[in-house]
N, C-alpha and C positions, 0 to 999 in steps of 0.2 A: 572596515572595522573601526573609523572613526566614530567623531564626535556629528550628530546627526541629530536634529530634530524636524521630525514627519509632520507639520502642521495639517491643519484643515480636511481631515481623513473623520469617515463615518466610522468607529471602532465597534467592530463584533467583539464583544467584552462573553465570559463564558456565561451570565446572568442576563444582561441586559447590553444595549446599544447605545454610543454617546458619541456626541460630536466632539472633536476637539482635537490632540495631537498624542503622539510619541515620542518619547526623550530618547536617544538610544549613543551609549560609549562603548566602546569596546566590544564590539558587537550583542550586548546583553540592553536589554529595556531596563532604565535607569527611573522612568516615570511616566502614569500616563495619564493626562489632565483634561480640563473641556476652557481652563482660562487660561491663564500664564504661565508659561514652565516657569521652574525655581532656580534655574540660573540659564544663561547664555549660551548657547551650540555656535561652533565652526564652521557649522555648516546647517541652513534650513532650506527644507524640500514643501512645495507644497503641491497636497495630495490632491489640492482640486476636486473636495468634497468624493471621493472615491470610497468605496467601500474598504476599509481595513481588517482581514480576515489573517489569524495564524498560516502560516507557511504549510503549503497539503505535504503529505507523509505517505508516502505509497511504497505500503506493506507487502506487496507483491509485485516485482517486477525484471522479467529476467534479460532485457536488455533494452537499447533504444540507439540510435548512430552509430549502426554499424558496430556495435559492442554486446557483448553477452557476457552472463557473470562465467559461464564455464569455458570462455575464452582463458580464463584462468591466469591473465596477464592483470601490470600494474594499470596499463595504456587503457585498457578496458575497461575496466574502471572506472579510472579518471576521465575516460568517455562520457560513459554515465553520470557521473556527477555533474558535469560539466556543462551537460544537454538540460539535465533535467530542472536549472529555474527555468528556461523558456517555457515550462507548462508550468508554471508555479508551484512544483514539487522543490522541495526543502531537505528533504530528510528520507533516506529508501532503506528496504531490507532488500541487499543484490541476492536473486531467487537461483535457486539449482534446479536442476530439473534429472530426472532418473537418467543414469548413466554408470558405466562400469565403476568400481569403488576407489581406483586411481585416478579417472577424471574430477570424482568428486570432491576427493582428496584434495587436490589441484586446487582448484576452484576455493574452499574453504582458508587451506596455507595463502593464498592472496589477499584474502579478507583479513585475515589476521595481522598480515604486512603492512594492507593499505593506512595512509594519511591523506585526509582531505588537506585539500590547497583553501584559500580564500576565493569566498564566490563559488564555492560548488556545493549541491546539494549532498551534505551530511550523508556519508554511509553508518546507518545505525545498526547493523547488524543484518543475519541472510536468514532467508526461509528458506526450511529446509524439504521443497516441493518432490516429493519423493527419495528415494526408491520404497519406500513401506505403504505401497497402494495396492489397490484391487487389478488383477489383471480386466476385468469385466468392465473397468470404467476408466481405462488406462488413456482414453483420449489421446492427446500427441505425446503421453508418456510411454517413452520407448520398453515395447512388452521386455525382449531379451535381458533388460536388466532390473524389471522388477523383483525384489524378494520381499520376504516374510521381514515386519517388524523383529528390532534386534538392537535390545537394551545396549547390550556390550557396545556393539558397534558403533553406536552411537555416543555413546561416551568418549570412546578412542574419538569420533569425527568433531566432539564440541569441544574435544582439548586442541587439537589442531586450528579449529578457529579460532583460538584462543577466548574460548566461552564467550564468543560472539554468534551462535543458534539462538533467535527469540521465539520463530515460528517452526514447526514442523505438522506439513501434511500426511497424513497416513488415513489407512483405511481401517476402522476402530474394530472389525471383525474379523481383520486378518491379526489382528494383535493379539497372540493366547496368554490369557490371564490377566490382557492388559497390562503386561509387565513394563513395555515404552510408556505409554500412557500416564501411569501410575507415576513411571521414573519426571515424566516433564512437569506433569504437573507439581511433582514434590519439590522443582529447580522453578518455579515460576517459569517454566517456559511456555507458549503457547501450545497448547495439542491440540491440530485442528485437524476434523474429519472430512478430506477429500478424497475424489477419484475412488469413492466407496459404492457398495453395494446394499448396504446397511438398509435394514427395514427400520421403522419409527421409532419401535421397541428396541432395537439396539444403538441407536442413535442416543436412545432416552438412559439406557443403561450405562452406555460409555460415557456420556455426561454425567452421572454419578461417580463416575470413575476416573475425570479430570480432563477430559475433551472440552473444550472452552469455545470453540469457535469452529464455524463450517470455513470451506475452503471455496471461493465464485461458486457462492450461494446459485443453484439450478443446475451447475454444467456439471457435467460427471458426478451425478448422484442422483437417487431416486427420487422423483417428482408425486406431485399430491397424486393421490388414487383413494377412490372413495372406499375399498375398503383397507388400505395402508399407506396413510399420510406420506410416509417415506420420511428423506433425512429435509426435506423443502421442509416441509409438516413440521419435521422437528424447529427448522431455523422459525416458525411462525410460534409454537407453541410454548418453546421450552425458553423461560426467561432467562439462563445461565449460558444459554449461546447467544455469541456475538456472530457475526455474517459478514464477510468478505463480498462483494457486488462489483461486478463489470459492468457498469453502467453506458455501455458504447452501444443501445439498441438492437445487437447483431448476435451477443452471446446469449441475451436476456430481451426479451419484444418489449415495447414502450410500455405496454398497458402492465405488463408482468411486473416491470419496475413502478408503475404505479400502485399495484395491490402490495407488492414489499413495500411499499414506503408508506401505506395505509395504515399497514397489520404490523408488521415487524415493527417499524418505527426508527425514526433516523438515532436513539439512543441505543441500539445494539448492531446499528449498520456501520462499515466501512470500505469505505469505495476505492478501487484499487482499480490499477490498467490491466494487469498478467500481462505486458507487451513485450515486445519479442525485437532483436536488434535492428530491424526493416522499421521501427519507428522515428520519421523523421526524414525518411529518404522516398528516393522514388518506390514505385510499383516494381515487380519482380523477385527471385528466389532466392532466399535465406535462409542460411543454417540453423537447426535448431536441435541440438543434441543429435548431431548426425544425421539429420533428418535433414529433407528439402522441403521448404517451406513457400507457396507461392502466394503472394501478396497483391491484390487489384482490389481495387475499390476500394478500400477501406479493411475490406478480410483478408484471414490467412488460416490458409487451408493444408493440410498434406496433400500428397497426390490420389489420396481415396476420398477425399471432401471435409474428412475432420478439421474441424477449426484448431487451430492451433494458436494458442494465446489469439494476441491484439494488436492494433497499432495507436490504439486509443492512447490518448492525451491525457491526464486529471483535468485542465483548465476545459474539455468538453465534457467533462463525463459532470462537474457543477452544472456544467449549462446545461445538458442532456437530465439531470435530476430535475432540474428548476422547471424544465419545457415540460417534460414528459410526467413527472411525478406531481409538480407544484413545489417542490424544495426550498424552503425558506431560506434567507442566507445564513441566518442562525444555524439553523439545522445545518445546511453544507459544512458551515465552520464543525460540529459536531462530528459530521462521519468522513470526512476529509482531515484532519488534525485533532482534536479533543479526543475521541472515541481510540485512533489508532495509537496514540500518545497514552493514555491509560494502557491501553493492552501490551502495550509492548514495552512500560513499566517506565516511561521516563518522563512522565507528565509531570517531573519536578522542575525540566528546565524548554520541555516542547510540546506544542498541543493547545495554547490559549496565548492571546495577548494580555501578559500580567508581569508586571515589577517583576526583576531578578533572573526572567528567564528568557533565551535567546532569543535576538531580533530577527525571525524568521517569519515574515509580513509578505502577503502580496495585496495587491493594490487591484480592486473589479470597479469595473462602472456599472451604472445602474440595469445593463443588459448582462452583465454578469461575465464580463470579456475581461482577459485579463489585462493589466494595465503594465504590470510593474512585479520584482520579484525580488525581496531584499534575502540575502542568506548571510544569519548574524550580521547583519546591520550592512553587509555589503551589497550595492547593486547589480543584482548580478543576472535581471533582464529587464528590459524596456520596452514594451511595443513602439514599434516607427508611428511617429503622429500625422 
């Protein structure tokens, strides 16, 4: 949280690209130039011509070392934060996942308690990943405890997080009257439609009605069909939705991530893991809202073959954009930080490399590997050289 100046870094600026440096005290960016800083630092780092990209922000992610957010502890937590600059994540929303109304409970009173430490990535607040989905597109959401969207209830659950809920997934057709819907959007919270059933027309409708965002844009939800685009259709068509994206080849096929990143466009996309507490560790079985979750290769599966979240990285899911899509580093800075930073309403102080607002920088080389992970001005991962 020193006095720090970043020399000789390629700056992903939100406009344009420049060579030069970052001044950074207190953990906040104090200036940033292509000559001379304007006074002296205690300390200079040099970036070694590396790419300088805002710190990624992953909007959805319910666990990683052995941690999950409905472990409902402070350890677990501070797990996650902890893990998460080694991908050069900065900043998360710890995700729930559908489960009895005391587990959730749980889970949320934590969030409310938690304090990040120095060096961990920012808990910014939780997405609220069910219980208000479709039983029909329930994927690894536990059927027995889905219900019916429920304004009340939800209020009672964003007071106990101490109105720390930014995101909540729901299925927009089981909401009658859109009475949730109505409710987040009129709190700026995100209302995003996942694990729905939703044909295009209701997609299109509840986006009238303050739906903002799909929830891993393809997976549990209806996919294009030539005579009902479905809610995909919707994430391609409808400019007022933003798109959530598992970019790990395995939820989403290469080529598929290539046509989203044609059509959609990296300014309504944001790339997110949905990883699960088996990230980061070996192969084998993990809990997952009471569920046994088996992990080999890279997937995670229940024991009937549904995927169940991820073990994906963000620092692969840039390179997996880059390989597969053609993703510009511009654009990455866009649906990895900028993009998720507006939507989740804090793009005053995260989301871009700009004067005044937190030093949360990672450091790519020209293969797009990560380098380096500052969180507010702390280093708080280093690749071994």
């Amino acid at each position: 949280m020193g006095d720090i100046l970043l020399r000789n870094v390629r700056i992903c600026l939100p406009e344009k690209k420049m060579h030069g440096y970052i001044g950074i005290m207190n953990g906040e960016i104090v200036e940033i130039g292509e000559d001379e800083p304007s006074r002296p630092y205690n300390q200079e780092v040099d970036g070694e011509n590396k790419y300088a990209l805002p710190g990624f922000i992953d909007g959805h992610i319910h666990g990683a070392a052995g941690a999950d957010t409905m472990d409902a502890t402070q350890e677990s937590l501070h797990k996650m934060a902890a893990w998460l600059p080694n991908e050069g994540t900065t900043a998360f929303l710890a995700t729930t996942i559908t489960q009895d109304q005391k587990a959730i409970e749980a889970a949320l009173e934590h969030v409310d308690l938690f304090s990040n430490q120095t060096g961990e990535a920012e808990l910014i607040g939780v997405h609220l990943e069910g219980p208000f989905v479709n039983p029909k597109k329930a994927g690894a959401q536990p059927l027995s405890h889905i219900r019916k969207p429920d304004a009340e209830l939800f209020r009672k659950w964003q007071q106990l997080s101490g109105d720390n809920i930014k995101v909540v997934t729901l299925a927009p057709e089981c909401d009658e009257d859109y009475q949730l819907t109505e409710l987040l959007a009129s709190e700026q919270i995100v209302a995003s439609a996942g694990h729905t059933d939703a044909s295009f027309e209701q997609i299109k409708k509840a986006a009238r009605q303050g739906i903002g965002q799909l929830t891993h844009l393809c997976n549990q939800m209806n996919g294009i069909h030539h005579r009902d685009v479905g809610a995909v259709g919707a994430g391609f068509l409808l400019p007022a939705l933003m798109s959530e994206l598992i970019a790990d080849g395995i939820h989403v096929a290469p080529e598929m991530l290539r046509l989203i990143y044609q059509n959609v466009g990296p300014e309504r996309l944001i790339l997110i893991t949905d990883s699960l507490r088996g990230k980061g560790l070996e192969d084998g079985t993990y809990d997952l809202g009471g569920q046994a979750v088996t992990v080999k290769d890279g997937k995670a599966l229940l024991p009937d073959g549904t995927l169940a979240g991820s073990m994906l990285q963000m620092k692969d899911a840039v390179r997996n954009m880059a390989a597969f899509a053609g993703a510009s580093v511009s654009d990455i800075a866009k649906m990895t930080a900028e993009n998720p930073a507006r939507q989740y309403h804090i793009y005053d102080r995260k989301g871009s490399l700009e004067k005044g607002k937190d030093a949360d920088i990672v450091l790519l080389d020209d293969q797009l590997t990560l380098q380096a992970t500052y969180c507010k001005g702390k280093l708080a991962y280093q690749k071994e050289k």
